[in-house]
C-alpha positions as CSV (number, residue, x, y, z in Angstrom):
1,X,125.4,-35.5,-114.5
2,X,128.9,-36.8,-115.1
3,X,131.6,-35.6,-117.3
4,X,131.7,-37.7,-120.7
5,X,134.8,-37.1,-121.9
6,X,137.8,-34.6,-122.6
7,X,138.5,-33.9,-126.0
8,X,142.3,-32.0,-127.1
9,X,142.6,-30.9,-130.8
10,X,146.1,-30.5,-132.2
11,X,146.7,-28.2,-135.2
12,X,150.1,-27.5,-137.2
13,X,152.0,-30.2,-135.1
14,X,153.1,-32.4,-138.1
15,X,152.9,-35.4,-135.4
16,X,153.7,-39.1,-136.7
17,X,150.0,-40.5,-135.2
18,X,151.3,-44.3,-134.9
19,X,154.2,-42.5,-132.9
20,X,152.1,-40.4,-130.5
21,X,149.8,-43.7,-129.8
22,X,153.1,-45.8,-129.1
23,X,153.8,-43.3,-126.9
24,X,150.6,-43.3,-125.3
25,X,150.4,-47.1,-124.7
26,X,153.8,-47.0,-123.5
27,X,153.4,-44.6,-121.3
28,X,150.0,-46.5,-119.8
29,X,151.8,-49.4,-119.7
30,X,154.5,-47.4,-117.3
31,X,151.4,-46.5,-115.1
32,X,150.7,-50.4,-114.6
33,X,148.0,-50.3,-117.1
34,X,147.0,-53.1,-119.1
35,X,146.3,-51.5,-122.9
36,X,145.0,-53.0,-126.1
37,X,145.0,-51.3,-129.5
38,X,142.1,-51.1,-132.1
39,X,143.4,-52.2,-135.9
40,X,144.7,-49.0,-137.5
41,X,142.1,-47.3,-140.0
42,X,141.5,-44.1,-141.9
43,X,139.0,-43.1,-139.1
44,X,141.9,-43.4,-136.2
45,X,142.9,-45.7,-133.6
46,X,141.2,-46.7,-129.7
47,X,143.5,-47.5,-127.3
48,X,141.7,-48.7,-123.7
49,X,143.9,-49.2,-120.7
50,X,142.3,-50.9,-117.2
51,X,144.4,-51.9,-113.9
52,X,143.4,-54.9,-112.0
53,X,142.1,-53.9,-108.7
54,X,142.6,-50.0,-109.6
55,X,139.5,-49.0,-110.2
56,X,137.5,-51.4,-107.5
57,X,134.3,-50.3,-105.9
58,X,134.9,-47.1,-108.3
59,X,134.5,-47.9,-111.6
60,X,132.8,-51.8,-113.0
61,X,135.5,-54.2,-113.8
62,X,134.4,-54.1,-117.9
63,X,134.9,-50.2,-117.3
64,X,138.3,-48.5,-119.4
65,X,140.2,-45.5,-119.7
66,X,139.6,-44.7,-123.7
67,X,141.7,-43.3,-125.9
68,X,140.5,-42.2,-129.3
69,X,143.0,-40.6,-131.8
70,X,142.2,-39.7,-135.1
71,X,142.7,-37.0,-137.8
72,X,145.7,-36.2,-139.8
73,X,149.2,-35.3,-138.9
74,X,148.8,-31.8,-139.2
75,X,145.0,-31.3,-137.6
76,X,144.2,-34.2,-135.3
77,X,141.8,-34.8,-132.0
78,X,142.8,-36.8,-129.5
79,X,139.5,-38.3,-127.1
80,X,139.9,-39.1,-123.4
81,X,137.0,-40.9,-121.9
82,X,135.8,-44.0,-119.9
83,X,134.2,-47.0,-122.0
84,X,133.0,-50.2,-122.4
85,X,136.4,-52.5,-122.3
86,X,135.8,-54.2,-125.6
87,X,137.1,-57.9,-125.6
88,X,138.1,-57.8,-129.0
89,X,139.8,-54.0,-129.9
90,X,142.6,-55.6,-131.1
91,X,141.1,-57.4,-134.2
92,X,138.6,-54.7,-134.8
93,X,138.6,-51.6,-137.0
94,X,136.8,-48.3,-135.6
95,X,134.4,-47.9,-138.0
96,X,133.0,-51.0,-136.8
97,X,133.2,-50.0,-133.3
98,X,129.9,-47.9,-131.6
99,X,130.9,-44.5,-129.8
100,X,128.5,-45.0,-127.6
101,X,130.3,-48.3,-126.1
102,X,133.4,-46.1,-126.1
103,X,132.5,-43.3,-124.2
104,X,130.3,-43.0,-121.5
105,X,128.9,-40.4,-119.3
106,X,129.9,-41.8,-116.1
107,X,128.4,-40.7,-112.6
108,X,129.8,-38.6,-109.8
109,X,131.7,-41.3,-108.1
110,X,133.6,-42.1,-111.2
111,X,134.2,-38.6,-112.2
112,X,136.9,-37.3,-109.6
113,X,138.7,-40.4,-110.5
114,X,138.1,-39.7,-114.4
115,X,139.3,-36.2,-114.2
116,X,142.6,-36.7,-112.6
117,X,143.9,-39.5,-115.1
118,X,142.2,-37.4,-117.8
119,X,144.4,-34.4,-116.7
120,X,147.3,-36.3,-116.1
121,X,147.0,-38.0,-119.7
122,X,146.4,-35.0,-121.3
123,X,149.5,-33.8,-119.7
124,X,151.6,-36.2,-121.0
125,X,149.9,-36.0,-124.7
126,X,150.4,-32.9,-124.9
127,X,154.1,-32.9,-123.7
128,X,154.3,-36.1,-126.7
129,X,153.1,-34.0,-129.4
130,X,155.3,-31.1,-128.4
């Protein structure tokens, strides 16, 4: 059985949430990642990052690192996880999007892989919101 996803939960922070996911992509996007960015909504935001080449013969080419935030400044959950990449984040809103495309349970090969950019992610969130 693989490991679905790693989910942190931020209380009392007062964090900006458009900040911290700037932050995020730009600090993907300093790892050589390629990121695209859900529409903002109510519910949240995605953010799924892939790297040509990075992940080949471990993890299918429509494979992404996923990135859910959502809550409210003072009481949020941030979702680390590998999904679906979804051709069209940028134009959609997450209410539309299914969770089940956006986080899988991924097998054993994939995990190892998903655990140390889930722990070195969560690192660096958790160092962004301070």
């Amino acid at each position: 059985m693989g490991i679905s996803e790693k989910v942190l939960r931020f209380q009392k922070k007062g964090t900006n949430l458009d900040d911290l996911q700037q932050k995020i992509e730009g600090y993907l996007k300093s790892e050589g990642f390629t990121v695209q960015t859900s529409a903002q909504s109510n519910q949240g935001t995605v953010l799924q990052a892939k790297k040509g080449g990075f992940l080949r013969g471990v993890i299918d080419a429509d494979r992404a690192l996923t990135i859910m935030v959502s809550g409210e400044p003072d009481d949020f959950t941030v979702r680390i996880g590998i999904g679906k990449w979804l051709e069209h984040l940028g134009v959609a809103a997450i209410e539309t999007l299914l969770i089940s495309d956006l986080f899988f349970v991924i097998d054993v090969a994939e995990t190892a892989w998903n655990f140390e950019i889930e722990e070195k992610l969560a690192k660096q969130i958790e160092s962004l919101v301070g």
